[in-house]
N, CA, C and O of each residue as an XYZ file, in Angstrom:
864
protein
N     -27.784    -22.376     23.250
C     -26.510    -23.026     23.585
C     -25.384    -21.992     23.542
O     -25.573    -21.241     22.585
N     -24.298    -21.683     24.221
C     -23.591    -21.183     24.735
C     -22.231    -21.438     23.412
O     -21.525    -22.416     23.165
N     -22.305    -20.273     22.886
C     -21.384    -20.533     21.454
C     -19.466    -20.391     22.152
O     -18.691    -19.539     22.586
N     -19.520    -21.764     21.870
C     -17.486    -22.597     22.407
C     -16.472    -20.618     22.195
O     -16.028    -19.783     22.984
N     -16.560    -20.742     20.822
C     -15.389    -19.912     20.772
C     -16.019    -18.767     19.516
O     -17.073    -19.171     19.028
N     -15.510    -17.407     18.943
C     -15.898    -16.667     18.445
C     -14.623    -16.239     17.477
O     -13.640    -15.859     18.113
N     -14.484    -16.244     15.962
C     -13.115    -15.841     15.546
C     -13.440    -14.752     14.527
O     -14.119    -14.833     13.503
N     -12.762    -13.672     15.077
C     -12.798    -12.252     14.717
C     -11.459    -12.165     13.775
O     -10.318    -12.307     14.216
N     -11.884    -11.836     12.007
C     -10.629    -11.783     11.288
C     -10.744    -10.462     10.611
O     -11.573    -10.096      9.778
N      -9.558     -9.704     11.237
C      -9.405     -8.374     10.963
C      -8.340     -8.041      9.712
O      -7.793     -9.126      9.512
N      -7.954     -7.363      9.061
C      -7.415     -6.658      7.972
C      -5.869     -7.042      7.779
O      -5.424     -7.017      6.632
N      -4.824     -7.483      9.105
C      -3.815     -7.304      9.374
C      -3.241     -9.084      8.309
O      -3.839    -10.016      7.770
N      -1.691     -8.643      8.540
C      -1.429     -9.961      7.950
C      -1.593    -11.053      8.225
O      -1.383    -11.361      9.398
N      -2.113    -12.285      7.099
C      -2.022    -13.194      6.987
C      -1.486    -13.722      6.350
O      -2.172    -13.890      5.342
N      -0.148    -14.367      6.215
C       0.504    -14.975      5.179
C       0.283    -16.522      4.934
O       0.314    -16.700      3.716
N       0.090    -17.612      5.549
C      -0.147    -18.813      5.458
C      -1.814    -19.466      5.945
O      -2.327    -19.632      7.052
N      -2.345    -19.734      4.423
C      -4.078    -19.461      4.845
C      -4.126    -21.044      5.558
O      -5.085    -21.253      6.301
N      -3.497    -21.748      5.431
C      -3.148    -23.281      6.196
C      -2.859    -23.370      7.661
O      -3.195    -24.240      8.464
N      -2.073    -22.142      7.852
C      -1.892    -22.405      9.388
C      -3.212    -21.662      9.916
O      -3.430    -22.075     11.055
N      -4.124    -20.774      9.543
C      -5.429    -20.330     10.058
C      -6.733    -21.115     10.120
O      -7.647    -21.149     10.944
N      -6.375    -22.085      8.306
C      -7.364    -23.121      8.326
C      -7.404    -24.797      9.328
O      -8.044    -25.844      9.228
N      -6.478    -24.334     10.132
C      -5.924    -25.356     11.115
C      -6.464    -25.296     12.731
O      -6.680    -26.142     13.598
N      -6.583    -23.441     12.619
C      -6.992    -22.890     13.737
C      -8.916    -23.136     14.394
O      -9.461    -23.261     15.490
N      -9.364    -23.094     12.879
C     -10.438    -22.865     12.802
C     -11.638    -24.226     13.113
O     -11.734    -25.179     12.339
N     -12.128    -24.142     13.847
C     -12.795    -25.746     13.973
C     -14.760    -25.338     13.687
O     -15.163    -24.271     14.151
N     -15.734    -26.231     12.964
C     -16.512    -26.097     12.389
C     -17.505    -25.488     13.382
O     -18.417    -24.862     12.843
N     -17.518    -25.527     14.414
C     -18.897    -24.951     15.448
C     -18.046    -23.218     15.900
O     -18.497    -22.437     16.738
N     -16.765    -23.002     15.064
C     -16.731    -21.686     15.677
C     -17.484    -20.549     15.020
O     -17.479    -20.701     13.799
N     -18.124    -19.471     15.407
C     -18.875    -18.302     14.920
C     -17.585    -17.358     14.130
O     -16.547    -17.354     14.793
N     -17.531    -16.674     12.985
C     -16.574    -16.023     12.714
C     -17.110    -14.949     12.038
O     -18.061    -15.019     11.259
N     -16.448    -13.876     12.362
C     -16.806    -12.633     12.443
C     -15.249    -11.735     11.182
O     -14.080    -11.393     11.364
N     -15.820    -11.726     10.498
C     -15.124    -10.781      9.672
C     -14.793     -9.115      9.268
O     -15.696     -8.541      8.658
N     -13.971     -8.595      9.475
C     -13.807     -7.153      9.566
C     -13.888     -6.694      8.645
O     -13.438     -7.671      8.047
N     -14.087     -5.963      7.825
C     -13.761     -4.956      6.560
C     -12.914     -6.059      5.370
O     -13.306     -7.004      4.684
N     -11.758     -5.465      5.531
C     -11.105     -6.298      4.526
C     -11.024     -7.748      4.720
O     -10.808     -8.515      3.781
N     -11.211     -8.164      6.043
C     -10.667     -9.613      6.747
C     -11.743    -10.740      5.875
O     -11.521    -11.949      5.938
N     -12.463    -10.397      5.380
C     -13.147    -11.014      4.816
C     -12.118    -11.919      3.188
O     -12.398    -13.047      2.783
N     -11.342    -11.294      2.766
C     -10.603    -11.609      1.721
C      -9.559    -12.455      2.680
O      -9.222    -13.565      2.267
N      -9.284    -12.213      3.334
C      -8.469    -13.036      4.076
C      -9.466    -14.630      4.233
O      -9.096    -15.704      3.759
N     -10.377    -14.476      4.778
C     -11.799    -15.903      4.881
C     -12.063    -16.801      3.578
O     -12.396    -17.984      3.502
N     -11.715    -15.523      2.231
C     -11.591    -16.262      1.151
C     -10.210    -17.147      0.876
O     -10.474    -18.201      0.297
N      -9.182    -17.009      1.082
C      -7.671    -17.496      1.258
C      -7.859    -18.652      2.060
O      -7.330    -19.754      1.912
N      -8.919    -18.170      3.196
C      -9.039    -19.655      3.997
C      -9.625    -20.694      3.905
O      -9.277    -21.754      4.426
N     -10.844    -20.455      3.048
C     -11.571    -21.227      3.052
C     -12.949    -21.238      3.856
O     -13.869    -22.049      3.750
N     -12.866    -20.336      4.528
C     -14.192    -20.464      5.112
C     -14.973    -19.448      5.208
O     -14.573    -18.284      5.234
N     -16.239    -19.830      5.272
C     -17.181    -18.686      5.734
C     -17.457    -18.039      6.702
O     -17.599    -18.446      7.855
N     -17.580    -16.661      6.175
C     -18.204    -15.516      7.808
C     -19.418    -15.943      7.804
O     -20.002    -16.379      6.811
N     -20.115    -15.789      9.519
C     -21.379    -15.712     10.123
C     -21.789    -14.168      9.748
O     -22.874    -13.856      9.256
N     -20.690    -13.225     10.077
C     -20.974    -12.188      9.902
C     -19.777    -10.993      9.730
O     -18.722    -10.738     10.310
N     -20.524    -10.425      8.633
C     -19.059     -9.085      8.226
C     -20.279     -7.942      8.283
O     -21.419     -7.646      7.924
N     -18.572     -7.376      9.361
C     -19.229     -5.847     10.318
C     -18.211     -4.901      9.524
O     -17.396     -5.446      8.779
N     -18.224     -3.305      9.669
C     -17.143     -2.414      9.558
C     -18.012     -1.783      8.232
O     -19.003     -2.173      7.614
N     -16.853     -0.258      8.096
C     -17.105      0.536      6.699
C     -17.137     -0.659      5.067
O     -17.535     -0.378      3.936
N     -16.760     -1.504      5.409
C     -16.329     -1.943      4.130
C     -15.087     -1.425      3.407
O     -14.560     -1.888      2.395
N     -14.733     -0.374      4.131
C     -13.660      0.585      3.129
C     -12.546     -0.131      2.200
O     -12.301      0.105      1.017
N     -11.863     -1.192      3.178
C     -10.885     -1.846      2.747
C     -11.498     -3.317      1.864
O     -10.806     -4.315      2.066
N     -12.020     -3.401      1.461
C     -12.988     -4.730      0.794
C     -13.217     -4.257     -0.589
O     -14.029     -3.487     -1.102
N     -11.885     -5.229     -1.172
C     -12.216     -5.277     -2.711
C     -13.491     -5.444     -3.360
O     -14.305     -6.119     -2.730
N     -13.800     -5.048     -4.318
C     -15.010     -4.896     -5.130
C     -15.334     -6.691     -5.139
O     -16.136     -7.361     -4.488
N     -14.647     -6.946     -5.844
C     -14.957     -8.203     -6.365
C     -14.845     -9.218     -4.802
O     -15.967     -9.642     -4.527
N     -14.243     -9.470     -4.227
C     -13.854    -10.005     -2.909
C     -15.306    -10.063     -2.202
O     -15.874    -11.126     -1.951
N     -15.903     -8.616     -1.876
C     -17.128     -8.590     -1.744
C     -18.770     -9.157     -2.569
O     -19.876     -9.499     -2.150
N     -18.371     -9.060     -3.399
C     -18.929     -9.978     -4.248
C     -18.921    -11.324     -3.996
O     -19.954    -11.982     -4.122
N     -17.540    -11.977     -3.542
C     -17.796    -13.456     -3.219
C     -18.081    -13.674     -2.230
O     -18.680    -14.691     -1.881
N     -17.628    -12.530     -1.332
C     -17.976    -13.024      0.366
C     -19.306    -12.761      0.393
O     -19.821    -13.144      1.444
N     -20.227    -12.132     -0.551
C     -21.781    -12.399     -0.009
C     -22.263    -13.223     -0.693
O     -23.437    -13.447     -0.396
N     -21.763    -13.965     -1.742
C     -22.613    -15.237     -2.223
C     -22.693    -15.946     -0.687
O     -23.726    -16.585     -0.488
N     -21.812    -15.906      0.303
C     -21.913    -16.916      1.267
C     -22.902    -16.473      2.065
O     -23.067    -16.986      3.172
N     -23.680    -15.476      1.619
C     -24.967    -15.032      2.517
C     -24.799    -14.537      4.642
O     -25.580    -14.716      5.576
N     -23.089    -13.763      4.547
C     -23.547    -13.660      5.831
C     -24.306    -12.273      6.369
O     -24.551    -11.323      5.625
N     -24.656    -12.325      7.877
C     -25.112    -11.340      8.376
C     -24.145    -10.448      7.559
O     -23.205    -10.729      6.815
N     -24.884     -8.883      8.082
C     -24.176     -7.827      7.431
C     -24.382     -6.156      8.262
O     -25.342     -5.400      8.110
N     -23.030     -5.902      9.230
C     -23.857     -5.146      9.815
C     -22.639     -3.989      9.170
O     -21.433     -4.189      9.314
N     -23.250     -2.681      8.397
C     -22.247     -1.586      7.383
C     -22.430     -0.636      8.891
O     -23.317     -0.513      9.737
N     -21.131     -0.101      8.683
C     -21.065      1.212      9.585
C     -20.351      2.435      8.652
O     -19.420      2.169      7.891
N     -20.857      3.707      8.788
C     -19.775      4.573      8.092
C     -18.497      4.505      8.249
O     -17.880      3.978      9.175
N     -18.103      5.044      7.334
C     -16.065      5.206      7.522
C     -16.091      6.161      8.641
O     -15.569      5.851      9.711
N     -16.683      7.344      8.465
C     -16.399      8.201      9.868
C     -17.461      8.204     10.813
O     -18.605      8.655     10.772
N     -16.371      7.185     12.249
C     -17.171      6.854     13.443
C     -16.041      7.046     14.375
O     -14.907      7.240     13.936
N     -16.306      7.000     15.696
C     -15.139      7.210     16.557
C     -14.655      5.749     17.102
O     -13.861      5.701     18.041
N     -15.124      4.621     16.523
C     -14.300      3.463     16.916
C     -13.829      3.099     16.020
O     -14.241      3.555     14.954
N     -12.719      2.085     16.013
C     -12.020      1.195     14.788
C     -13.079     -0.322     14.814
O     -13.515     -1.075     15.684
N     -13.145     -0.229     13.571
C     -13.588     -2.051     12.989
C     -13.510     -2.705     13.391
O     -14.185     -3.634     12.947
N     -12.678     -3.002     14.601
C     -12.257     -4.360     14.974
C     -12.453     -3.999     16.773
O     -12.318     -4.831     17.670
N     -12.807     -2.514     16.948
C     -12.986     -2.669     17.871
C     -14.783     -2.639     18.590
O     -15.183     -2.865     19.732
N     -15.545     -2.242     17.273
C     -16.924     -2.696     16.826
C     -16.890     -4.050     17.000
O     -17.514     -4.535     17.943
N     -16.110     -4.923     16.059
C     -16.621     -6.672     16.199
C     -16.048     -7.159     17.209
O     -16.469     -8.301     17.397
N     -14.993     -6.731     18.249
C     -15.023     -7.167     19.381
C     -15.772     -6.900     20.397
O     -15.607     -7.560     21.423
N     -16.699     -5.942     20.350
C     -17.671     -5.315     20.977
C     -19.255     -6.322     20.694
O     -20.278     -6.569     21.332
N     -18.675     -6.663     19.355
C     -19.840     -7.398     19.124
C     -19.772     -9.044     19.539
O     -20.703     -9.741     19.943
N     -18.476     -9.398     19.323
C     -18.131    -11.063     20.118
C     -18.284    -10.965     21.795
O     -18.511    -11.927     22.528
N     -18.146     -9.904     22.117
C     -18.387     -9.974     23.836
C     -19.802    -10.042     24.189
O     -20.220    -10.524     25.241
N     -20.539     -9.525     23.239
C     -21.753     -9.470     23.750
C     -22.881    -11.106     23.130
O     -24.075    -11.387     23.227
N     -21.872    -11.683     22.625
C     -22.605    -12.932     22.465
C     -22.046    -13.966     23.445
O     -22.368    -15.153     23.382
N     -21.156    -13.446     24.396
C     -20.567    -14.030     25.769
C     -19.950    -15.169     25.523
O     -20.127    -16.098     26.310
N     -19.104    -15.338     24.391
C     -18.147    -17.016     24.070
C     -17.310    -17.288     25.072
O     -16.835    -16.537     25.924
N     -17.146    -18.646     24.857
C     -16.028    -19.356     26.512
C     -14.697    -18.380     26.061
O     -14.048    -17.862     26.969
N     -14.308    -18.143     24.652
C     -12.977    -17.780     23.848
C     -13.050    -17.163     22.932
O     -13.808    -17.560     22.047
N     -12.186    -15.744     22.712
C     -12.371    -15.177     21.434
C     -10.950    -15.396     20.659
O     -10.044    -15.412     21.492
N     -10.594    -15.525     19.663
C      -9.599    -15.568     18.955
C      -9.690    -14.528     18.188
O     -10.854    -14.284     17.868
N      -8.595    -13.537     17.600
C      -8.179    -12.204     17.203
C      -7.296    -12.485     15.867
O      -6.084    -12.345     16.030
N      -7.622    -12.766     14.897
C      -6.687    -12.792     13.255
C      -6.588    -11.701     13.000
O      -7.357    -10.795     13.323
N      -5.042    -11.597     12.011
C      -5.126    -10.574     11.442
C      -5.124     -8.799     11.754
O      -5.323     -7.834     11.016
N      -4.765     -8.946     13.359
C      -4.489     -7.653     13.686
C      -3.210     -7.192     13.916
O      -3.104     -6.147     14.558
N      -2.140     -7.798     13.496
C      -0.721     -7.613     13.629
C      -0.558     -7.237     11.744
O      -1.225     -7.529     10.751
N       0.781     -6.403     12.015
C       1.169     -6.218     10.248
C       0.373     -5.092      9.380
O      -0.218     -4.061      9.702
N       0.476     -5.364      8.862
C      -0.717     -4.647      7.858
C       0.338     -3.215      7.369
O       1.477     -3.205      7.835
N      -0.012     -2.272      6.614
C       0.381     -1.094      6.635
C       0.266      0.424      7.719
O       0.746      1.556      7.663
N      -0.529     -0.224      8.548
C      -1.026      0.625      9.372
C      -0.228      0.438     10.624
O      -0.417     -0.608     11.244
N       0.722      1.390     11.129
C       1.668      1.330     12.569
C       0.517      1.784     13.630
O       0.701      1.291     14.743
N      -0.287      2.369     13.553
C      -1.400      3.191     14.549
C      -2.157      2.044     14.972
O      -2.139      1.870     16.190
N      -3.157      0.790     13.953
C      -3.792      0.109     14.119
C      -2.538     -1.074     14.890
O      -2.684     -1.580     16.003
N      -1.913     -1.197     14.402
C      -1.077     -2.307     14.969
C      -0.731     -2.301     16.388
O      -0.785     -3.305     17.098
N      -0.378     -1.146     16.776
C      -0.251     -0.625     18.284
C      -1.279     -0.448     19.220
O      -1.043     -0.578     20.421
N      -2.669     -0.096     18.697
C      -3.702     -0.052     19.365
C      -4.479     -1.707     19.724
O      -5.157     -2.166     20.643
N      -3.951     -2.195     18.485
C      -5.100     -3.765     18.594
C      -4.692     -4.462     19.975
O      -5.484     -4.349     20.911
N      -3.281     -5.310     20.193
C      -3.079     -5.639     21.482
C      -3.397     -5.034     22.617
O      -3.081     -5.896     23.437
N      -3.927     -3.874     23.393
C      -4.779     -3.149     24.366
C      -5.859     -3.255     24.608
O      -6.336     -3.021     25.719
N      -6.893     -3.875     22.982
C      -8.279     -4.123     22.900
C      -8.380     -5.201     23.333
O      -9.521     -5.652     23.233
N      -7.352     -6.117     23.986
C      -7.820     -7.476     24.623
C      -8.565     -6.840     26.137
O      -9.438     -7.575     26.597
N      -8.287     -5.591     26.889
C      -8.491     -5.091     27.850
C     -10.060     -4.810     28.150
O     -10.570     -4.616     29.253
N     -10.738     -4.841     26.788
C     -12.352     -5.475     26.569
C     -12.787     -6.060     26.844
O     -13.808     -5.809     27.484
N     -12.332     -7.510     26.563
C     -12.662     -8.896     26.610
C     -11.768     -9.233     28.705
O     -11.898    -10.167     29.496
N     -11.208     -8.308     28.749
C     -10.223     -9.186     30.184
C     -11.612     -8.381     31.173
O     -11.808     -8.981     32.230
N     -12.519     -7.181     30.950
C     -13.215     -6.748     31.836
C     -14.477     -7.993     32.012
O     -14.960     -8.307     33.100
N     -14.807     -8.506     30.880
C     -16.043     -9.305     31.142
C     -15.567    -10.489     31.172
O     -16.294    -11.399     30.773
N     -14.211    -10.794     31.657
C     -13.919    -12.268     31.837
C     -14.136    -13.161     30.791
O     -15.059    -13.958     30.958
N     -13.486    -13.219     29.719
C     -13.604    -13.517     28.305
C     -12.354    -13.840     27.753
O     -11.875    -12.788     27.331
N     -11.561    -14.816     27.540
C     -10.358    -15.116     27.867
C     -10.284    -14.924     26.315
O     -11.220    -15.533     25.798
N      -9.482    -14.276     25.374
C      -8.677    -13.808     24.275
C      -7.902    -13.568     23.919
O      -7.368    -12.619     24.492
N      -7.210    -14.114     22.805
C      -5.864    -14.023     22.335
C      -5.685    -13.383     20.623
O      -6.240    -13.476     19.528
N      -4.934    -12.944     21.044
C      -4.579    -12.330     19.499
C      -3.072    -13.063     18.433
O      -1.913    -12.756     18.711
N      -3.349    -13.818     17.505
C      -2.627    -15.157     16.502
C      -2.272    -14.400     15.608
O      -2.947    -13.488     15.131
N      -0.807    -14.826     15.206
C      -0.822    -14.641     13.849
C       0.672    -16.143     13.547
O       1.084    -16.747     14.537
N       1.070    -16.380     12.543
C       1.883    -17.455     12.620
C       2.690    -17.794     13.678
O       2.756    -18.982     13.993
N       3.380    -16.884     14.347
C       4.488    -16.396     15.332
C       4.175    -15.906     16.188
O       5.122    -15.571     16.899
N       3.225    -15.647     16.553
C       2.981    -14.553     18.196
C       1.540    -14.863     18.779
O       0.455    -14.581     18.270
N       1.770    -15.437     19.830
C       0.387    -15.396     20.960
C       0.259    -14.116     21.640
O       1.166    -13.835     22.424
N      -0.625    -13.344     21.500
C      -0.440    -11.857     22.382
C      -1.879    -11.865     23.381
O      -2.988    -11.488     23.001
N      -1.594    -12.313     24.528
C      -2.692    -11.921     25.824
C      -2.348    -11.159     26.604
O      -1.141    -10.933     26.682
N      -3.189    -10.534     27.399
C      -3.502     -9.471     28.589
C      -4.035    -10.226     29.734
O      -5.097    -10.847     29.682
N      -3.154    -10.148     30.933
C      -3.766    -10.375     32.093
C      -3.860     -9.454     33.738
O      -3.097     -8.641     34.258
N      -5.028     -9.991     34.128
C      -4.662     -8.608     35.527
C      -4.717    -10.022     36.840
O      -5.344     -9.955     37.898
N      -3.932    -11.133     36.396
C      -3.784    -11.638     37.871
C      -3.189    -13.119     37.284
O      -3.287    -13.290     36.069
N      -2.650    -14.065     38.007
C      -1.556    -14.617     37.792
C      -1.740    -15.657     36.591
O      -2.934    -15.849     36.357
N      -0.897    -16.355     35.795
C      -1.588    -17.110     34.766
C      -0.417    -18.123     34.613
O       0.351    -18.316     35.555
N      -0.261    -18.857     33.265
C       0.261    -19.646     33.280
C       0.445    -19.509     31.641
O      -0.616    -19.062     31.207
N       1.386    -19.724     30.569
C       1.821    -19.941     28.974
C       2.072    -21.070     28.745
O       3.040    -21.504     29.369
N       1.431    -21.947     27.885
C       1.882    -23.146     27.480
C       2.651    -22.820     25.836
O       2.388    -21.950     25.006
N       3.745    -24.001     25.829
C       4.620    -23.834     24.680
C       5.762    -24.500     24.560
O       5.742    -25.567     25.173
N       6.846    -24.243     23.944
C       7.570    -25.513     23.699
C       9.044    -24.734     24.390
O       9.266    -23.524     24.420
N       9.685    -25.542     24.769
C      11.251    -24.993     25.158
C      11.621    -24.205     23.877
O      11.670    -24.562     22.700
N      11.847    -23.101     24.441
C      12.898    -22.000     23.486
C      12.017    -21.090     22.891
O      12.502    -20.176     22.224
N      10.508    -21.207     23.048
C       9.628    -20.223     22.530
C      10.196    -18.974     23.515
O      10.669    -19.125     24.641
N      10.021    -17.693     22.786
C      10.098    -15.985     24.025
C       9.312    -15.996     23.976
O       8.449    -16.467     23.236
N       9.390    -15.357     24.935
C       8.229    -14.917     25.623
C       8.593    -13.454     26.541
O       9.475    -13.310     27.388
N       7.755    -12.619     26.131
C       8.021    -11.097     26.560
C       6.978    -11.092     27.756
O       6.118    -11.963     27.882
N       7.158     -9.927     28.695
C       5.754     -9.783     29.630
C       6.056     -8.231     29.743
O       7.188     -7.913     30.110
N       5.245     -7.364     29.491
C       5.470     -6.047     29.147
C       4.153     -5.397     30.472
O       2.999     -5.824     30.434
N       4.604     -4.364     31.527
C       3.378     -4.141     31.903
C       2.221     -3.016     31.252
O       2.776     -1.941     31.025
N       1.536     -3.015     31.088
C       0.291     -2.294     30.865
C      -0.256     -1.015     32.152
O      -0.554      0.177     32.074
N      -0.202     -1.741     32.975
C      -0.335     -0.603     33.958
C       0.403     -0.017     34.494
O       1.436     -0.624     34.209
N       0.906      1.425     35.617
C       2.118      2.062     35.691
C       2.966      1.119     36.198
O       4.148      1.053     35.862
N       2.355      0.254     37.121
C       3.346     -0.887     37.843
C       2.824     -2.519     37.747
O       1.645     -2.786     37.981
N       3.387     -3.124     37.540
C       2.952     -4.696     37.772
C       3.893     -5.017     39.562
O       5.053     -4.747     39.874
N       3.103     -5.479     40.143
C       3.606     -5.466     41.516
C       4.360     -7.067     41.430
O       4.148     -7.860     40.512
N       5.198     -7.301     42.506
C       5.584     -8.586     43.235
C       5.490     -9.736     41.960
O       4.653    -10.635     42.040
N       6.528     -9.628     40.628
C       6.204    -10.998     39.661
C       7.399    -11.761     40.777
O       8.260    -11.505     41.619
N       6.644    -12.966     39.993
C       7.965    -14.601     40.200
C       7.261    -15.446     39.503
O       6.129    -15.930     39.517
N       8.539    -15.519     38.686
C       8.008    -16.858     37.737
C       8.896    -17.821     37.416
O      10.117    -17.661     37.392
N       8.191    -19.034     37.114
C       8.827    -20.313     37.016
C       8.484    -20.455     35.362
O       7.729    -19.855     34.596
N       9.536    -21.679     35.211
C       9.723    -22.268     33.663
C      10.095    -21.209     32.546
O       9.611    -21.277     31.416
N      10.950    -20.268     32.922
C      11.946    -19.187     32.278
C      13.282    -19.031     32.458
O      13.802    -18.981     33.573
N      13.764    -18.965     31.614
C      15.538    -18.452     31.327
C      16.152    -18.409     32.239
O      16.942    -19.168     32.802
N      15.445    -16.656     32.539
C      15.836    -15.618     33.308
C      14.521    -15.136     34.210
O      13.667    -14.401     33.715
N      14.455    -15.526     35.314
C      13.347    -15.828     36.411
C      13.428    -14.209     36.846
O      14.340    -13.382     36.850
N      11.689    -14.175     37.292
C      11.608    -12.598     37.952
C      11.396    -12.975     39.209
O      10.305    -13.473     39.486
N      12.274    -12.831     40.091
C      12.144    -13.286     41.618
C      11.501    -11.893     42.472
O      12.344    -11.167     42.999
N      10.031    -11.510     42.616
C       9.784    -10.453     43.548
C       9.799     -9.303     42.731
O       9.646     -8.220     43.297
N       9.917     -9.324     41.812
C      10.642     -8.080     40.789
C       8.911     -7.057     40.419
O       7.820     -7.602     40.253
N       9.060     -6.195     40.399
C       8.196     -4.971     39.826
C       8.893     -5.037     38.560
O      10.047     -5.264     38.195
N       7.490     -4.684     37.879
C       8.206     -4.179     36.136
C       6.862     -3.293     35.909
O       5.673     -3.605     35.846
N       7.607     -1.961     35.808
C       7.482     -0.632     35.118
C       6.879     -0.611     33.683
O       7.525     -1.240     32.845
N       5.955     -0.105     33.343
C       5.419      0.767     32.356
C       6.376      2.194     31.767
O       6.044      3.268     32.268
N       7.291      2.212     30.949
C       7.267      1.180     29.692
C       8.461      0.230     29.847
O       8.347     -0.815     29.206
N       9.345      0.347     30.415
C      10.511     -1.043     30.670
C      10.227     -2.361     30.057
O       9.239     -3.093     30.003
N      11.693     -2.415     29.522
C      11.928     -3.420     28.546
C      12.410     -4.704     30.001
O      12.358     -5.924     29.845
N      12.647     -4.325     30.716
C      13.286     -5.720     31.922
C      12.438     -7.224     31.395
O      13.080     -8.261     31.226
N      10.968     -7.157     31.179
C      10.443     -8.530     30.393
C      10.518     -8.822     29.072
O       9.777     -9.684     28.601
N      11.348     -8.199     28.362
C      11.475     -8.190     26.887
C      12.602    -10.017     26.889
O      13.559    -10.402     27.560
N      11.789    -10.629     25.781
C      12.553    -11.794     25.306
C      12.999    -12.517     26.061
O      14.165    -12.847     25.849
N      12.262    -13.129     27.342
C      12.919    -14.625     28.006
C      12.190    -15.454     27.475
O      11.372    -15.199     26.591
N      12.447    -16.723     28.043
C      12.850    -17.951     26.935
C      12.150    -19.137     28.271
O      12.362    -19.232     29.480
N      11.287    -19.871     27.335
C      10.578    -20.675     27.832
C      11.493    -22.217     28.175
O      12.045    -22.797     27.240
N      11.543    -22.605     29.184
C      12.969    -23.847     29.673
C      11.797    -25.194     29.275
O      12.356    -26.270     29.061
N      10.637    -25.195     29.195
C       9.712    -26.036     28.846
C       9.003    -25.797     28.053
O       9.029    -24.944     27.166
N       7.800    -27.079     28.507
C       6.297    -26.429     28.006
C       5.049    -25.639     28.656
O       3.885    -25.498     28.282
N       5.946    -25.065     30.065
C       5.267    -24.501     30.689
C       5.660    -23.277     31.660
O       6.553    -23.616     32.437
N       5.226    -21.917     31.830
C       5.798    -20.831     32.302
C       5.153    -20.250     32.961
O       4.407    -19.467     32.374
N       5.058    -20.289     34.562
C       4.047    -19.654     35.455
C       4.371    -18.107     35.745
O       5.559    -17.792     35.664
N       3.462    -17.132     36.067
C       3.597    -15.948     35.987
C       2.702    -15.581     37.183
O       1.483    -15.734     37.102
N       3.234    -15.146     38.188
C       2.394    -15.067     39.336
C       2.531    -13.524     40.030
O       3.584    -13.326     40.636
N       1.808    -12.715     39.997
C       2.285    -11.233     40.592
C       0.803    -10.741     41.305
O      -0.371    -11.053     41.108
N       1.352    -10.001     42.042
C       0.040     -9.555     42.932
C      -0.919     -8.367     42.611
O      -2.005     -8.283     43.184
N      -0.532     -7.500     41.742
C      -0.800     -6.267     41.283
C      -1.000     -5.847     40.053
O      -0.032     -6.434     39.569
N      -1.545     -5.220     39.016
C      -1.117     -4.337     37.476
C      -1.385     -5.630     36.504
O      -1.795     -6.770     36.720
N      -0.942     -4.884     35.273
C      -1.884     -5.480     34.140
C      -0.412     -5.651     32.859
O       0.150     -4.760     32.222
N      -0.174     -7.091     32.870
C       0.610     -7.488     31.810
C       0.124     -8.228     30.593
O      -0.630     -9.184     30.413
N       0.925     -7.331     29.725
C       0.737     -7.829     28.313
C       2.002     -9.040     27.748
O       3.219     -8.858     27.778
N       1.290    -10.244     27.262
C       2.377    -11.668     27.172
C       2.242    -11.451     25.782
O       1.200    -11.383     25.130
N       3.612    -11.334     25.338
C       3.717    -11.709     23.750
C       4.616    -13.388     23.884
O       5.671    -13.448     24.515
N       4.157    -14.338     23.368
C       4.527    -15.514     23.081
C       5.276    -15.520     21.787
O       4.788    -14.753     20.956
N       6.352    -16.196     21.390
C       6.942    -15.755     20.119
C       7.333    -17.266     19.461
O       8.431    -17.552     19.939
N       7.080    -17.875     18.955
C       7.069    -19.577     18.641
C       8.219    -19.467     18.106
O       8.690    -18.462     17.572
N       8.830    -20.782     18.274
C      10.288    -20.291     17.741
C      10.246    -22.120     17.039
O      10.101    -23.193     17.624
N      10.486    -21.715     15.282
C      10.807    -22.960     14.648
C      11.921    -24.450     14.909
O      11.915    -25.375     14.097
């Protein structure tokens, strides 16, 4: 059977283990990173499986996360990929309708934080629709036209990824891109503002990154 959705919880912040234990529904597979596993304890739930060095995984933490008996796949600390970009390597290849991304925003690390939103560019090659959560921010990657659901007054950024995003126009925004190119790195999609619960994004060309920003 064809596993619904796959939730990959990586190292980065989590501050409210309620709004994750909300996220989480009982047939999803969850995949724990290194430290993200202490985060699973906060939540309440169990990994299928914890991948990575272990590096960041308290002594004791580890200790509880294997009473729950999951898979266990150890990699050295020195390898040429990051942790999270191993267990997304590893959720693609079990082909889920959806991957969900915890925990890769924040953290102490500015290097990891900047690299994680790009690794959706994994999941966008094998047609694998993924988002990266944390209380406040929906962060997806797309290479052809889409659509954001959300509430009036959420931002919403569209940043391009590739040197050019060709021909945008979009509906259910602020400040509408009528025909407009947006440049790699240009701020021109930084912070418009959702007029609904719905924001079409339609361009012919290049590869945009949507930060969604929920607004209380």
């Amino acid at each position: 059977m064809k596993i619904k959705r796959v939730i990959v919880i990586a190292n980065g912040d989590l501050k409210d283990p309620a709004f994750y234990r909300d996220i989480i529904e009982n047939d999803d597979f969850i995949i724990c990173v290194n430290g993200g596993s202490s985060h699973a304890l906060a939540i309440g739930v169990r990994p299928d499986l914890l991948i990575g060095d272990l590096d960041s995984l308290p002594d004791q933490d580890r200790k509880n996360i294997l009473k729950a008996n999951p898979e266990l796949i150890e990699y050295p600390a020195e390898k040429d990929k990051s942790d999270l970009e191993i267990a997304l390597n590893y959720a693609l290849e079990m082909n889920p309708a959806r991957i969900i991304i915890l925990g890769a925003l924040g953290g102490k690390r500015a290097d990891h934080g900047f690299i994680n939103p790009p690794l959706l560019s994994l999941a966008l090659r094998k047609k694998i629709p993924a988002v990266i959560i944390d209380e406040i921010h929906e962060i997806s990657l797309h290479d052809k036209s889409f659509v954001i659901d959300g509430n009036c007054g959420d931002i919403l950024s569209l940043f391009a990824l590739s040197e050019t995003v060709h021909s945008i126009e979009t509906e259910g925004l602020k400040y509408p891109l009528n025909n407009e190119d947006l440049f790699f790195p240009s701020t021109r999609g930084l912070s418009n503002e959702l007029t609904g619960s719905r924001a079409s994004i339609k361009f012919s060309s290049g590869l945009i990154l949507a930060i969604k920003v929920i607004q209380s």
